[in-house]
SEBAPA-152358 format. One record per residue (C-alpha): x, y negated, z negated. Coordinates in steps of 0.001 Angstrom, whole numbers, plus 524288, in hexadecimal, padded with zeros to 5 digits. Layout:
# residues N
XYZ...
***
This chain:
# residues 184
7D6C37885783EF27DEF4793AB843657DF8C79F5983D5E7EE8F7A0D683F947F1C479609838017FD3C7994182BDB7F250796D6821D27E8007A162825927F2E37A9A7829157F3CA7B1A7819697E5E07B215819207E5CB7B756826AC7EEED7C222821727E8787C34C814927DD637C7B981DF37E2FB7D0A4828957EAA47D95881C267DCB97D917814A57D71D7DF21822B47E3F57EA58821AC7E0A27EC688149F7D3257EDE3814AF7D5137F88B8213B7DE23800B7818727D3318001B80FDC7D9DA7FA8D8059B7D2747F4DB7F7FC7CB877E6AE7F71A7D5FB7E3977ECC47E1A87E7D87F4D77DE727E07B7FEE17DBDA7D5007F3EF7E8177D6F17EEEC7F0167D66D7F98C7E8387CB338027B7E0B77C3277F8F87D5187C3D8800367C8AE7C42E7F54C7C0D27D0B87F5847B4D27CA887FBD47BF3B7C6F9807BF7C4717D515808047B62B7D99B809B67B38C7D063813717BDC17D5B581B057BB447E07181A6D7ADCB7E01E81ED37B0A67D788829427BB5A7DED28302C7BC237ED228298D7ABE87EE0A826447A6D17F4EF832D67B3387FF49834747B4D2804F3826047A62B8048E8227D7A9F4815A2822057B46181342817FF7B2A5808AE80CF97BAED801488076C7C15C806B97FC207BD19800D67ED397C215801CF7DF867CEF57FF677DB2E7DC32801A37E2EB7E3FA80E117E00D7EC3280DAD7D2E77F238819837D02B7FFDB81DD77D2C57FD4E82BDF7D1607F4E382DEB7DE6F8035B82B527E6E6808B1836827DF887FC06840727DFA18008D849077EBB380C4084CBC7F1D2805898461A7FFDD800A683A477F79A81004839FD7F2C68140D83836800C680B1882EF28060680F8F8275D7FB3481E56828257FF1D8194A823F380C548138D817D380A1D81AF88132E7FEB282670814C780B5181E3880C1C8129E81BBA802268072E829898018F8051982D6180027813C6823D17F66C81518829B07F035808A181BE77EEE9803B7823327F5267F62B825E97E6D27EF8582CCA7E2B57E43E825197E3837D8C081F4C7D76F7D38F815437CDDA7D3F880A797D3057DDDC808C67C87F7E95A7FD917C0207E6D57EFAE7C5627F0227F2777BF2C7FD577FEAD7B9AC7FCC4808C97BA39807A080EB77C750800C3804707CE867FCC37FE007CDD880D0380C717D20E80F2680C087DD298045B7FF0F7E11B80AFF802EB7E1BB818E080E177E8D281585805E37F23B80CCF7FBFA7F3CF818C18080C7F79E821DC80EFF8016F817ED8008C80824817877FE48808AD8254780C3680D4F828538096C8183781CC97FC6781BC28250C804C381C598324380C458264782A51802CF82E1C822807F51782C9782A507EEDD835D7820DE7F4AB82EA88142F7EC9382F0B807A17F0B18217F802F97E954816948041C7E99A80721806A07E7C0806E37F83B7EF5F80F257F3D27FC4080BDE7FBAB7F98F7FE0B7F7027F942803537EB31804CE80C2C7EC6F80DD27FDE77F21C80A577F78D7E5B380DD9803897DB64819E8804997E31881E5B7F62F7E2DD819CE7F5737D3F882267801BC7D11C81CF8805D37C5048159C812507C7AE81C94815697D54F8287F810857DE5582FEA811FD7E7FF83D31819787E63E84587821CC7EDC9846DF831957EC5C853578345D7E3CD8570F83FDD7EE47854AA83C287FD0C8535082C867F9DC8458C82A308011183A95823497FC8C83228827C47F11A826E88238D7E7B98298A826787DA1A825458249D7CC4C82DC1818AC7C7CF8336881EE67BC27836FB82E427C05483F23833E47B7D7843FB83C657C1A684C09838BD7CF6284273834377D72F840B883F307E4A58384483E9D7EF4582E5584B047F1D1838758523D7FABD84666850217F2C183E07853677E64C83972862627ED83845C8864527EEDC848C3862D97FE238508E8574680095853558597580E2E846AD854C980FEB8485A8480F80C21
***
């Protein structure tokens, strides 16, 4: 049996992204969710490969963020969330809104690669970020569900902004809305 054979070649995947996961520290169930891999498997793995170098920082527990409100608490928080939702959308990880793609299948691995790359390319960018795994995960699916959040572009300079869905007003991004559009 070779292990390069086309049939151990998803569950070879399903593996390696459970590994990137589990070193942004991301939850059991987001790794679930996006590999298929059962809990006990997820633990496994991470005991085997991850065990003896985070044994100084835990793996996070409880329930993945949920609320909208902590991308809009400060004006920094504000702009690390313009710079990764610019990564999620470069990285097209920003989907059509629909049915989610069944644990493990061929799209969700591809969903969670591409998730993996936008955060690491938002870390390359802002080293000293204060958004998580978790909460960029969360932040891709709020912005391809579109309810709370989405993507838009700023009514004065035309770059990329996250907004409330329904603004009353003419959507601006933080410099056209002080007032100095030059710096756009």
């Amino acid at each position: 049996m070779r292990i390069c054979d086309d049939r151990y070649h998803r569950e070879r995947e399903r593996h390696e992204l459970a590994l990137r996961l589990l070193r942004h520290e991301a939850r059991t169930q987001t790794i679930r969710a996006l590999t298929g891999l059962s809990d006990d498997r997820i633990r496994k793995l991470y005991r085997s490969y991850l065990g003896d170098v985070r044994r100084e920082s835990p793996r996070h527990r409880g329930k993945s963020p949920h609320q909208i409100a902590y991308f809009t608490r400060s004006l920094r928080l504000q702009e690390e969330t313009l710079a990764l939702a610019t990564m999620l959308v470069l990285l097209d990880v920003i989907g059509e809104a629909g049915a989610p793609a069944a644990p493990g299948s061929a799209a969700a691995l591809l969903r969670g690669e591409l998730l993996c790359v936008a955060y690491e390319a938002y870390r390359l960018v802002r080293p000293a970020g204060l958004i998580s795994f978790e909460h960029a995960a969360f932040l891709a699916a709020a912005l391809t569900r579109g309810e709370q959040l989405r993507v838009s572009w700023c009514g004065g300079c035309g770059g990329l902004i996250v907004a409330e869905p329904f603004a009353l007003r003419v959507r601006r991004c933080q410099q056209c809305a002080g007032g100095s559009e030059a710096r756009c």
